[in-house]
SEBAMI-194263 format. One line per 8 residues: their letters; for each residue x negated, y, z of N, C-alpha, C, CB. Coordinates in nm, 3 decimals. Glycine has a CB too. Layout:
<palos>
a = X:Y:Z:X:Y:Z:X:Y:Z:X:Y:Z; ...
</palos>
This chain:
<palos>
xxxxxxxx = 1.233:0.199:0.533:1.090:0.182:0.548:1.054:0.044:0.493:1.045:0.198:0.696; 0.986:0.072:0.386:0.936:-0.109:0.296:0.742:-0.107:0.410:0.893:-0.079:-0.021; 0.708:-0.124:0.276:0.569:-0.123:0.269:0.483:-0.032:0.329:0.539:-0.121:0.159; 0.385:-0.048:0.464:0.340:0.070:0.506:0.227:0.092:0.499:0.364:0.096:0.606; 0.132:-0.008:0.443:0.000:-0.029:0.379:-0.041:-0.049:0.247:-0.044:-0.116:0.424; -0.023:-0.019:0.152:-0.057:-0.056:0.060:-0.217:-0.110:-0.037:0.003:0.019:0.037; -0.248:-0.225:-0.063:-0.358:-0.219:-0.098:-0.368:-0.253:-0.237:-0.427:-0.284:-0.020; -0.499:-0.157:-0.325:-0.497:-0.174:-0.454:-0.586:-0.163:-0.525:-0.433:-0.123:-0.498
xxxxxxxx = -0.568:-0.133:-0.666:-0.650:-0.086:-0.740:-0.815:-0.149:-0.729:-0.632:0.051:-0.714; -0.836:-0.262:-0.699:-0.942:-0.298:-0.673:-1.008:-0.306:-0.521:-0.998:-0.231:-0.750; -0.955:-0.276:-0.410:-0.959:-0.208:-0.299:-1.028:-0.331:-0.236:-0.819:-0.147:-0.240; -1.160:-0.274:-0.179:-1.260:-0.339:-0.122:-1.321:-0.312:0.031:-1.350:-0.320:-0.211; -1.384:-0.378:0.086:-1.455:-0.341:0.213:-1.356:-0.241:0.286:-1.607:-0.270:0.183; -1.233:-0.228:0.307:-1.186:-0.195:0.357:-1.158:-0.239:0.525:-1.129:-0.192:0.278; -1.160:-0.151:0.623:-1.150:-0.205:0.781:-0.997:-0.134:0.837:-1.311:-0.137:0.893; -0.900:-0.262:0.871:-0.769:-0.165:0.885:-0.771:-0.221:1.114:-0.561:-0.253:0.728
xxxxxxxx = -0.830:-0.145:1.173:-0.878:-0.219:1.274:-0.754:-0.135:1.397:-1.074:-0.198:1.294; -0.659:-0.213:1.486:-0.608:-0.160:1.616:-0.517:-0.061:1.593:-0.709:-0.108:1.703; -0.416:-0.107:1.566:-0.320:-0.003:1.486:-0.177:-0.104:1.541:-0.357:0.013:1.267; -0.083:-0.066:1.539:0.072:-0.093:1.582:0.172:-0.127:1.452:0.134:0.053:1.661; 0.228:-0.199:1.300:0.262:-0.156:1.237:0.439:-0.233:1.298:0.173:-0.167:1.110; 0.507:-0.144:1.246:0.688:-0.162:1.301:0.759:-0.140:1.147:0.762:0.000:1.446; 0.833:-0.265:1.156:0.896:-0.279:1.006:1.021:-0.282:1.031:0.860:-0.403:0.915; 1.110:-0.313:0.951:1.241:-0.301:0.995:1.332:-0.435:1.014:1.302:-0.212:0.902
xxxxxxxx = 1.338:-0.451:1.085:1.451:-0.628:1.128:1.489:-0.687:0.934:1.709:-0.558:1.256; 1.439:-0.796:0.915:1.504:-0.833:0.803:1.466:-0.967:0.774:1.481:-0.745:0.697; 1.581:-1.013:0.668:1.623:-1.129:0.612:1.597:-1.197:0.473:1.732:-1.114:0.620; 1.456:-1.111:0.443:1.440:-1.080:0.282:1.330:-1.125:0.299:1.451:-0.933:0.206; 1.319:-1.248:0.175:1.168:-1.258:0.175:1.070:-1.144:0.084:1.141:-1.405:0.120; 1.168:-1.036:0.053:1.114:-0.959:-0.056:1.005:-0.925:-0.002:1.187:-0.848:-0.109; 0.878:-0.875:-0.104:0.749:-0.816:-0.058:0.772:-0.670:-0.050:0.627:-0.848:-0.155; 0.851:-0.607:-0.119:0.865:-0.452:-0.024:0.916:-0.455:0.087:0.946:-0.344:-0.077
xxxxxxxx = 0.944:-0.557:0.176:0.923:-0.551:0.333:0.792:-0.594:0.378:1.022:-0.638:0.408; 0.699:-0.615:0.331:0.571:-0.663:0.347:0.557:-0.562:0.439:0.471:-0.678:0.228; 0.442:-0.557:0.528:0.394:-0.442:0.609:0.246:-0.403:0.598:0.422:-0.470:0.750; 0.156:-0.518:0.477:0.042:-0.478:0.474:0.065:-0.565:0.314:-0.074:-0.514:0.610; 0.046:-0.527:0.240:0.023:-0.546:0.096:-0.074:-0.507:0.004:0.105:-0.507:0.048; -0.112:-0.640:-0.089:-0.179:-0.634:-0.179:-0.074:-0.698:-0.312:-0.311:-0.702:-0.136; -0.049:-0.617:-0.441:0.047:-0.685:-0.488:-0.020:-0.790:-0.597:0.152:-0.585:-0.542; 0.096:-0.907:-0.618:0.036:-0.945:-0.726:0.051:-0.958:-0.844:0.013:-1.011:-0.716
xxxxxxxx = -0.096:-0.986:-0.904:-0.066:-0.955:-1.081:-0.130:-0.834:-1.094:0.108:-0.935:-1.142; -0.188:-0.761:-1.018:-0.201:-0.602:-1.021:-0.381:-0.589:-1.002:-0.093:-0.514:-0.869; -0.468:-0.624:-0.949:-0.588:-0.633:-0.903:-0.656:-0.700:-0.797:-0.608:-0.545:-0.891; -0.808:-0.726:-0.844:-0.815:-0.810:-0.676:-0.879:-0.707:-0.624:-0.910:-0.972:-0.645; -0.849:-0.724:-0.500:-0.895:-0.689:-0.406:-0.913:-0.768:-0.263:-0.838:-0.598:-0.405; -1.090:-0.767:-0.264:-1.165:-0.843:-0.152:-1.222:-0.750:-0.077:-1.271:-0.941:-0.195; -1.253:-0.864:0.029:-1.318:-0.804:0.134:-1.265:-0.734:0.205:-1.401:-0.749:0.111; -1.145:-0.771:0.238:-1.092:-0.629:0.326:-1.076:-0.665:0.460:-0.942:-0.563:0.280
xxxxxxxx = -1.078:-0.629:0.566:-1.094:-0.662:0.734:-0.961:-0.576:0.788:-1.270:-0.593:0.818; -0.887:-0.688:0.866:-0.779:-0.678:0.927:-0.783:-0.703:1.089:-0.697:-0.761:0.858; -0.812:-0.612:1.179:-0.902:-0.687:1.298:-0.786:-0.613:1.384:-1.104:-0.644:1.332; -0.738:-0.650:1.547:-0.666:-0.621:1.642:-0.525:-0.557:1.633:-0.738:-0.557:1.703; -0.459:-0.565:1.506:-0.358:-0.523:1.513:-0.227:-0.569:1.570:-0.356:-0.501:1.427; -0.094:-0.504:1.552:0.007:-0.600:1.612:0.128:-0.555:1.489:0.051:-0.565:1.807; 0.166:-0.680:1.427:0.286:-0.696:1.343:0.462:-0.683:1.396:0.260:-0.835:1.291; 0.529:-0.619:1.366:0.633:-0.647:1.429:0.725:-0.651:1.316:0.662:-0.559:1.539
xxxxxxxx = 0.830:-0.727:1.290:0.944:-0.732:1.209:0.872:-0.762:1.053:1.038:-0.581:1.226; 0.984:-0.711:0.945:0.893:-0.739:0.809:0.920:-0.882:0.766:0.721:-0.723:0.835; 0.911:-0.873:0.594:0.879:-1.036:0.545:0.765:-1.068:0.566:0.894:-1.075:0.402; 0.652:-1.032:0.561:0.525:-1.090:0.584:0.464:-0.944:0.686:0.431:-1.133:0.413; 0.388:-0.972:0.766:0.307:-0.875:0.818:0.190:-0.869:0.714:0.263:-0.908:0.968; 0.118:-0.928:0.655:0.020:-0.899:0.562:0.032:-1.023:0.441:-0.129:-0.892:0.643; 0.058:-0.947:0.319:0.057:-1.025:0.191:-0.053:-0.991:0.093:0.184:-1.007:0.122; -0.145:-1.064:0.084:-0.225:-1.074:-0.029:-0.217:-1.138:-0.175:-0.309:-1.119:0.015
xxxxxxxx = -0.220:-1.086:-0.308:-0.176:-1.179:-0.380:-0.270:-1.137:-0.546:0.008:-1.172:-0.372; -0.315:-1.170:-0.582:-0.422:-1.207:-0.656:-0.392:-1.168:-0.817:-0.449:-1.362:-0.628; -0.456:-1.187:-0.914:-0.388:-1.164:-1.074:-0.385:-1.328:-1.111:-0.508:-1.051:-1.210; -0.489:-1.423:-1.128:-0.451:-1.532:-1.076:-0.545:-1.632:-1.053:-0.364:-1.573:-1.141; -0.536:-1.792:-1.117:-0.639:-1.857:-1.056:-0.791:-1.890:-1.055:-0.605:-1.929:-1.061; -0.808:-1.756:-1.227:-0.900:-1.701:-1.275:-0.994:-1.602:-1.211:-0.854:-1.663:-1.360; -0.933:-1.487:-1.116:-0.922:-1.419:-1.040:-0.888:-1.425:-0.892:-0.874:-1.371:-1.090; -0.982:-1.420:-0.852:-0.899:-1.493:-0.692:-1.020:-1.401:-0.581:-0.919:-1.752:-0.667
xxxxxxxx = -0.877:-1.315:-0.527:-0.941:-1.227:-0.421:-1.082:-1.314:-0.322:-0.796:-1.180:-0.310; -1.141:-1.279:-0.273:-1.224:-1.344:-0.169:-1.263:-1.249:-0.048:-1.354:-1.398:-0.236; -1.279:-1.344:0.076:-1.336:-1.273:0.186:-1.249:-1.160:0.262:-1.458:-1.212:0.132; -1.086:-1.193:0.242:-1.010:-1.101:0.323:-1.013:-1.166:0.434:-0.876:-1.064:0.282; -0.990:-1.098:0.516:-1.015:-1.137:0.667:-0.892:-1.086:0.752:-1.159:-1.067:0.727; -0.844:-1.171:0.812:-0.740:-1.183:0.923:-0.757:-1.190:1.090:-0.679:-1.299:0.890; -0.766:-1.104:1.162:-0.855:-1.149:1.275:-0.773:-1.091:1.401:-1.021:-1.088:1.263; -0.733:-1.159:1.527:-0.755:-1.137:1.620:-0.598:-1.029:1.622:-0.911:-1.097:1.637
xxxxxxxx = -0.505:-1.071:1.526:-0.347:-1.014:1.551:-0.247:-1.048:1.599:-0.290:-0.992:1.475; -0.138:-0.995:1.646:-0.039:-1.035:1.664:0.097:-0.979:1.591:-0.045:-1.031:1.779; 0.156:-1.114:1.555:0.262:-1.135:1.475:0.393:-1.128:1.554:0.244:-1.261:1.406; 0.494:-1.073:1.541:0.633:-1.056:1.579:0.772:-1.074:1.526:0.635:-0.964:1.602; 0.799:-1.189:1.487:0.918:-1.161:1.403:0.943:-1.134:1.282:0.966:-1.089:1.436; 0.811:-1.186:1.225:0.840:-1.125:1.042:0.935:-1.260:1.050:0.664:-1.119:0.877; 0.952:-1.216:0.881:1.072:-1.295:0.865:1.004:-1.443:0.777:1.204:-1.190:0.769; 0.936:-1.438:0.666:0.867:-1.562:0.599:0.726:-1.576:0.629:0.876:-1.556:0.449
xxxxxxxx = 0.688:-1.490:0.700:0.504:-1.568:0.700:0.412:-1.472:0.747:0.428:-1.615:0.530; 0.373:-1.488:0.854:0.261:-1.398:0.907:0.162:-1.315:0.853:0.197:-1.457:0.964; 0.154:-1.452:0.762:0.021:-1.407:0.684:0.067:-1.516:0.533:-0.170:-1.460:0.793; 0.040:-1.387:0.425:0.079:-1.475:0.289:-0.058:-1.478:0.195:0.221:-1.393:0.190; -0.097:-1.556:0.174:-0.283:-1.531:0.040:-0.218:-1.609:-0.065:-0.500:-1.639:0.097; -0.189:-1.563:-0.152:-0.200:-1.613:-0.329:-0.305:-1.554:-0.429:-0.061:-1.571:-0.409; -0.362:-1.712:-0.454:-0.452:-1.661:-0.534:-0.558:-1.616:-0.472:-0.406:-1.574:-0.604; -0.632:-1.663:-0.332:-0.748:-1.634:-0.324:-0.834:-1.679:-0.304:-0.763:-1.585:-0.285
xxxxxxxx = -0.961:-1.695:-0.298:-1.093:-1.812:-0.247:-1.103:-1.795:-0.115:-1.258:-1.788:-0.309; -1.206:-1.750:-0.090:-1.258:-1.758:0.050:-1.174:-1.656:0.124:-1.419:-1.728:0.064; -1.133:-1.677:0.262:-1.036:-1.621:0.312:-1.066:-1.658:0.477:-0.901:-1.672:0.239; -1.081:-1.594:0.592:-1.057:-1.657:0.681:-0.912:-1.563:0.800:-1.214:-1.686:0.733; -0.884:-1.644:0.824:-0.779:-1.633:0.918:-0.760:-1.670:1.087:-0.698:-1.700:0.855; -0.742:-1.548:1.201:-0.763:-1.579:1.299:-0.647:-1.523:1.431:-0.893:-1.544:1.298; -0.580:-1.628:1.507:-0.458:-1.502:1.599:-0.494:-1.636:1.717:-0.212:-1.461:1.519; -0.465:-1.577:1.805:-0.438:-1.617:1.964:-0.271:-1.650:1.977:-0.486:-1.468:2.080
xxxxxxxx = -0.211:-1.658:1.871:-0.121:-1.693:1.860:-0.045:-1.782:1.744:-0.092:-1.609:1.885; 0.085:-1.838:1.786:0.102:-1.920:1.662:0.185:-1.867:1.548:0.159:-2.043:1.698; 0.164:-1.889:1.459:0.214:-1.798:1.324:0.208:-1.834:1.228:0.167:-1.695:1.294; 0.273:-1.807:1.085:0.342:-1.907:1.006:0.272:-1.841:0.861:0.533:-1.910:1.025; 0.186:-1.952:0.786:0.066:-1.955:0.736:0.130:-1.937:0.557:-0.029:-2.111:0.794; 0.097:-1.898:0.516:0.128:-1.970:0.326:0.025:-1.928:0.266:0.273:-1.908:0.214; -0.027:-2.055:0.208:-0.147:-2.026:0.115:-0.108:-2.086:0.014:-0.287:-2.069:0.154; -0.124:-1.991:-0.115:-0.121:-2.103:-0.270:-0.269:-2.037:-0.278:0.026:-2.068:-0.450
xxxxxxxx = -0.369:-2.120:-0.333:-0.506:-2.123:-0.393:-0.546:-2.195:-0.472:-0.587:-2.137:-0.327; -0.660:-2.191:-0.531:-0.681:-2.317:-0.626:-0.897:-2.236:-0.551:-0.587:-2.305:-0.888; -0.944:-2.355:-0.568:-1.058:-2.371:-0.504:-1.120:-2.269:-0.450:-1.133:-2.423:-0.569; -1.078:-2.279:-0.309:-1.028:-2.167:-0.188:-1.081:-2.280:-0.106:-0.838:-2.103:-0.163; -1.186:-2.196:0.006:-1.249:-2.222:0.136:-1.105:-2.138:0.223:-1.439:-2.140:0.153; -1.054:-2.224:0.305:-0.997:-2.121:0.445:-1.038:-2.190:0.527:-0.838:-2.086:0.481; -1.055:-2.076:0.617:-1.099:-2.105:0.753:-1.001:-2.023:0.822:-1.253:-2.070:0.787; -0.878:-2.102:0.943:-0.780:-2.080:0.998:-0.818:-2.090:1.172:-0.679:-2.172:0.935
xx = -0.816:-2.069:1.244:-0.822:-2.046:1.420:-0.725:-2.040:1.447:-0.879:-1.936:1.491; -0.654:-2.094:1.560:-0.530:-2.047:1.615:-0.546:-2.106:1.788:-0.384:-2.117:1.514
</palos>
């Protein structure tokens, strides 16, 4: 079991809201252990809403990643999750502008951007 979300092709206004995702124990920062993906190099895709879920295992519970600094996803939203044990980063954004990010818990951030608003809560 890699990837159990996939996001693409331009993929917008999307709401992925209160859902459970379970990845498999690992040591890989590879992105086909990602558990919520956007790949990169491939399309942007903004606006998408990530609200009450719970991450467990996985290299990233949610990776976003952009075509590049020309292109830069905006307005994905991170809100109100919980993270478990991924293995490199809770939450990964490459390549995006505006972005905000939000958990009741503490969790392990990577942003590459180039003139990118984040707004982080913890």
């Amino acid at each position: 079991m890699g990837v159990l979300v996939n996001i693409e092709n331009g993929a917008h206004h999307n709401a992925i809201m209160n859902n459970k995702f379970i990845g498999h124990p690992t040591i890989s920062k590879s992105t086909q252990h990602a558990l919520i993906y956007s790949e990169y190099g491939n399309s942007v895709d903004s606006m998408n809403f990530i609200f009450g879920n719970e991450f467990e295992n996985g290299s990233y519970g949610v990776y976003f990643a952009s075509i590049d600094n020309s292109n830069l996803e905006r307005g994905n939203t991170v809100y109100n999750c919980k993270f478990t044990n991924t293995f490199d980063a809770a939450v990964y954004m490459y390549f995006s502008g505006f972005m905000y990010c939000s958990s009741g818990f503490y969790i392990k951030f990577y942003i590459k951007s180039f003139n990118s608003t984040l707004w982080c809560i913890s």
